[in-house]
C-alpha positions in Angstrom: 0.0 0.0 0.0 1.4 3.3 -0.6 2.5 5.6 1.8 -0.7 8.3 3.2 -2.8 6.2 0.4 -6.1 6.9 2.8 -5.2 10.4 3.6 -6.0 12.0 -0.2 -9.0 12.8 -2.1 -9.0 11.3 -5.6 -9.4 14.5 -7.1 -6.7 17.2 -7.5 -7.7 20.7 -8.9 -5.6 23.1 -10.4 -6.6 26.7 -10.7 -7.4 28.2 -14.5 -4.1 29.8 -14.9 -6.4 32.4 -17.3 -7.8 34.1 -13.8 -6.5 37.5 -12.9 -6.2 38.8 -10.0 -8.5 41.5 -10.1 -11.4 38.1 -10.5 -10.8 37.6 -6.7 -14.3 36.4 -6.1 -14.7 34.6 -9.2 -11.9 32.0 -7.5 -12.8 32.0 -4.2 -16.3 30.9 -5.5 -14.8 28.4 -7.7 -12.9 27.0 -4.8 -15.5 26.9 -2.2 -17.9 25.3 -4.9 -15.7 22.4 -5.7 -15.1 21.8 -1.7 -18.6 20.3 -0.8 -16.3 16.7 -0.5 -12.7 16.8 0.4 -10.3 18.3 -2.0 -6.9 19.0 -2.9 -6.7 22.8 -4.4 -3.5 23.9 -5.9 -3.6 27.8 -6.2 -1.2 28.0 -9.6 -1.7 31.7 -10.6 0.9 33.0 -13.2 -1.0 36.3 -13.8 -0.7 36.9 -10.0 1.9 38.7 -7.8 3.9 36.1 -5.4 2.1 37.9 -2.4 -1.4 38.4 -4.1 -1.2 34.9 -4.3 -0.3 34.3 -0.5 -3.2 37.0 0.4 -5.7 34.5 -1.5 -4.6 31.9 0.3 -4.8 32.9 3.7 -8.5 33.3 3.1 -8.8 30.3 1.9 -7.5 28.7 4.7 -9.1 30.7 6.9 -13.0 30.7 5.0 -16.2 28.8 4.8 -15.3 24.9 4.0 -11.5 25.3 4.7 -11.3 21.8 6.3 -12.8 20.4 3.0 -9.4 21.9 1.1 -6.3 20.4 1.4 -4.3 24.0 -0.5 -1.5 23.8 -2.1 0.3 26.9 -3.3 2.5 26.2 -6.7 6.6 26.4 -5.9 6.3 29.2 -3.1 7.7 27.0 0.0 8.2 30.1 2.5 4.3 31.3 1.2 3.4 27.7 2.3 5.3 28.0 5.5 3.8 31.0 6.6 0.3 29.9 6.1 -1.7 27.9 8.3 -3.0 24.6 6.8 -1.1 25.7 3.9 1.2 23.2 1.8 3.6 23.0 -1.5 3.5 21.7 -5.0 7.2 21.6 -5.7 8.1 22.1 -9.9 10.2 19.5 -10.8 13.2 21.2 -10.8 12.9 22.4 -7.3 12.3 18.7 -6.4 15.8 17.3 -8.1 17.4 20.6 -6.7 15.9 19.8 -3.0 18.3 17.7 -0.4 15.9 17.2 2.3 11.5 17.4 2.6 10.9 21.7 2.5 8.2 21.3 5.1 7.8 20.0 8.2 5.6 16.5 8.4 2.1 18.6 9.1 2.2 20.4 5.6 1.8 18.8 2.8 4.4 18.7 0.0 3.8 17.5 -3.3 5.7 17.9 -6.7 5.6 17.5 -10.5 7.1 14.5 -11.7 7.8 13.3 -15.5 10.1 10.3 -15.2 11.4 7.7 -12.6 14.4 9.7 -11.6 11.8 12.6 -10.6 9.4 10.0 -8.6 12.3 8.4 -7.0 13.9 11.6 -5.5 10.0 12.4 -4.1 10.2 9.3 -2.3 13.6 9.5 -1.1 12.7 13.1 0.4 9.5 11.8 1.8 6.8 14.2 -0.4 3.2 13.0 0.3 2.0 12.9 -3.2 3.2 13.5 -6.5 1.3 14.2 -10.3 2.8 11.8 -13.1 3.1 13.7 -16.1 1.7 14.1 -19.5 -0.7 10.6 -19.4 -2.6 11.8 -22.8 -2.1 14.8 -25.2 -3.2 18.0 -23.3 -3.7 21.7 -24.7 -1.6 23.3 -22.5 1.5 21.1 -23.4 0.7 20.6 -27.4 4.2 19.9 -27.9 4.8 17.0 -24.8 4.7 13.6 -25.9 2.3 11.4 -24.0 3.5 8.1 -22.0 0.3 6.9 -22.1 -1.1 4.5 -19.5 1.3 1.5 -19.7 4.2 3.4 -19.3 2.4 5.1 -16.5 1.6 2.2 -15.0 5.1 0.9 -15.0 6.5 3.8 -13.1 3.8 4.0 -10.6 4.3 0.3 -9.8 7.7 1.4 -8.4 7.0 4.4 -6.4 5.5 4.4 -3.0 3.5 7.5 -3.0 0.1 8.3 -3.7 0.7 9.1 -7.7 -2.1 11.7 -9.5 -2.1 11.3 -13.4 -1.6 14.7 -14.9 -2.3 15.9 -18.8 -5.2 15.1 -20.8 -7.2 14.3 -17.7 -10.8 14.8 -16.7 -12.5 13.3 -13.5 -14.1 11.1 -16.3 -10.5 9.3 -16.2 -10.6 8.4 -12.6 -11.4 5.1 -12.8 -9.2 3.9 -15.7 -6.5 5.8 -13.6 -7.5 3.4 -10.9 -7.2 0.3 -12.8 -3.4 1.4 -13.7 -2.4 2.4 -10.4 -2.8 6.0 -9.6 -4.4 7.3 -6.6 -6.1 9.8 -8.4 -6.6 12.2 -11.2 -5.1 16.4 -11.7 -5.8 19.1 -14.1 -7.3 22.5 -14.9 -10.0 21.8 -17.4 -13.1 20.1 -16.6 -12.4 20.2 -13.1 -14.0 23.3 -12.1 -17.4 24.4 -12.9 -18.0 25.6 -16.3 -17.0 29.5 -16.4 -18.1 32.2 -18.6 -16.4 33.0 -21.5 -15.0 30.2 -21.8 -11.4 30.2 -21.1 -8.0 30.2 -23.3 -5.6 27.5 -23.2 -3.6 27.4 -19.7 0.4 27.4 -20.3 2.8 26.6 -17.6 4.4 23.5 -15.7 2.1 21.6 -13.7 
């Protein structure tokens, strides 16, 4: 059984990367909506300021269905440290850069991971979860070849954390994730409620 295997929701949401920051309310409304169940919430904002970022996210933490969220800010460890119930999603270069877990034990880490180098050095530093990355084709990496689900399935048979498949995925895909090993499923599109317009492709690691 893998490590903290009980201890995750099955879905993992990444923020439209499209949202500005003067649509404040429009994310805290898409957050709170998608936290009627447990959740993981990773606040990846590349239109945002480092410490408009940390300002969302200590209301967050602090607002209506906050013990629903498990909220993850993207690569800011001292934002995460500073918030209460806060954690990190590492980018993959900060993982393979890392010598020793950025948090203690009661925050959540987590980190991007694309091959079985990546997935062994988040073991070895004791992360709680990692996303496996790009599954299928996905629109905000055109350009990424896919290691579809065998290959995915290979690596995740050799890692001992909780493993989300990234790219390409919907919460349609949960259950064939499942059946090839993964805890869970992570993305942007189709895991929020639909918004209006409808929004451009998302860029950026994840």
């Amino acid at each position: 059984m893998k490590s903290g295997i009980g201890a995750w929701p099955a879905l993992y949401r990444i923020t439209p990367s499209d949202i500005a920051p003067h649509q404040w309310d429009e994310l805290t409304g898409l957050v709170y909506a998608s936290a009627a169940l447990p959740c993981i919430v990773q606040l990846r904002l590349p239109m945002w300021s480092l410490q408009q970022v940390r300002d969302i996210a200590e209301v967050v933490s602090a607002g209506p269905l906050a013990r629903n969220i498990h909220l993850m800010i993207n690569a800011d460890i001292a934002g995460a440290r500073a918030i209460d119930r806060c954690g990190v999603h590492l980018k993959s270069a900060q993982l393979m850069a890392a010598s020793t877990r950025p948090l203690p034990a009661d925050r959540p880490v987590a980190a991007s991971c694309h091959n079985a180098a990546e997935l062994d050095h988040a073991a070895a530093l004791g992360l709680d979860f990692v996303t496996l990355s790009p599954v299928a084709r996905t629109q905000s990496h055109p350009g990424a070849p896919p290691m579809g689900w065998r290959r995915f399935r290979d690596l995740v048979r050799a890692c001992p954390l909780p493993i989300y498949a990234l790219g390409g995925m919907s919460p349609n895909h949960l259950a064939v994730a499942v059946t090839h090993g993964a805890h869970g499923v992570a993305g942007i599109r189709g895991f929020w409620a639909p918004r209006s317009p409808e929004a451009p492709c998302e860029t950026g690691e994840i």
